[in-house]
N, C-alpha and C positions, 0 to 999 in steps of 0.2 A: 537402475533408472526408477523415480518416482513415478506414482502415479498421477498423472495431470488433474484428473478433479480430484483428488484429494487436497493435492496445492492449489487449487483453486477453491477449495473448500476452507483454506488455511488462512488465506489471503481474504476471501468475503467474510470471515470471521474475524480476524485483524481488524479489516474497514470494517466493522458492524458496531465498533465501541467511540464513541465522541472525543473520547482520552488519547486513545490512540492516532485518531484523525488530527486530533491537535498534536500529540507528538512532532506527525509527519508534517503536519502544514508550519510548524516552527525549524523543521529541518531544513527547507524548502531553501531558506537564506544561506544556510551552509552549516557545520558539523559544531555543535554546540557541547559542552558539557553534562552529566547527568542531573547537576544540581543546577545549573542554566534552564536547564529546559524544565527543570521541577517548579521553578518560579512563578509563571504565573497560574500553575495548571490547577492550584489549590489541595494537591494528595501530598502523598507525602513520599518520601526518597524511595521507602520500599515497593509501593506502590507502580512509580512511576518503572522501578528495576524490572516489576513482573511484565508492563505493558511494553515495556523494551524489549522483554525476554520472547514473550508471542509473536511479536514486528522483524524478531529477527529469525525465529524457526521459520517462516514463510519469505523471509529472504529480504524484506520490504526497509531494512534496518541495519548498518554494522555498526558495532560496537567494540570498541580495543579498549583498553587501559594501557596507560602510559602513565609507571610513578603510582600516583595516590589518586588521579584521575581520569577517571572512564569518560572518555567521549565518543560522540553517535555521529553517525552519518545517513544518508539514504542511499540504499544500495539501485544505481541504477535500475539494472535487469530486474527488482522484484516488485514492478507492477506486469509481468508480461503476461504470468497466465492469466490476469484479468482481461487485458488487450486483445490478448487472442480469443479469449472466451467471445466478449463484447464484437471483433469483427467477425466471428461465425454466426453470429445470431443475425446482426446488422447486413451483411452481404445478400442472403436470401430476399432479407427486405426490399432493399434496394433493387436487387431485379425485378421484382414485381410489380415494384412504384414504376420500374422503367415500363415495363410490357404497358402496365394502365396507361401511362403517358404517353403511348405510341397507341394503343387504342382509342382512347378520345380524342387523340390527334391536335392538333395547332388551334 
């Protein structure tokens, strides 16, 4: 079993690069080619391999080759240990907005 912040350390480091953000928000439409997705991003094929290569150690990414071309997907499950991080922070909050909101009352 990994360890949780560490994938969550993998994954805020994945989303911490602009290239990779676009990666993912060009997947968003559906499973693209590597030389598709290299098109507008301005780097270059190898380039875009490495940022493929980080996106999929934290899960965020699949990649197969089929023949002579490698195409990406986005892997559902590899936004969740953000999600979950994000609803332990936010839950706390929220109680607390609730207690004030019952304290000031109507």
């Amino acid at each position: 079993m990994s360890d949780p912040s560490s994938e969550l350390d993998r994954v805020f480091h994945a989303l911490g690069d602009p290239t990779r953000r676009a990666i993912m928000e060009r997947l968003t439409d559906g499973p693209l080619s590597v030389s598709r997705l290299a098109e507008p991003l301005n780097v270059t094929l190898t380039a875009v391999m490495q940022h493929l290569q980080i996106l999929q150690e934290c899960g965020l990414v699949y990649t197969e080759k089929t023949g002579r071309v490698r195409s990406c997907r986005l892997e559902p499950g590899g936004l969740a240990p953000l999600e979950k991080w994000i609803r332990d922070r936010r839950s706390p909050w929220e109680k607390r907005l609730d207690r004030l909101g019952e304290l000031l009352g109507p």
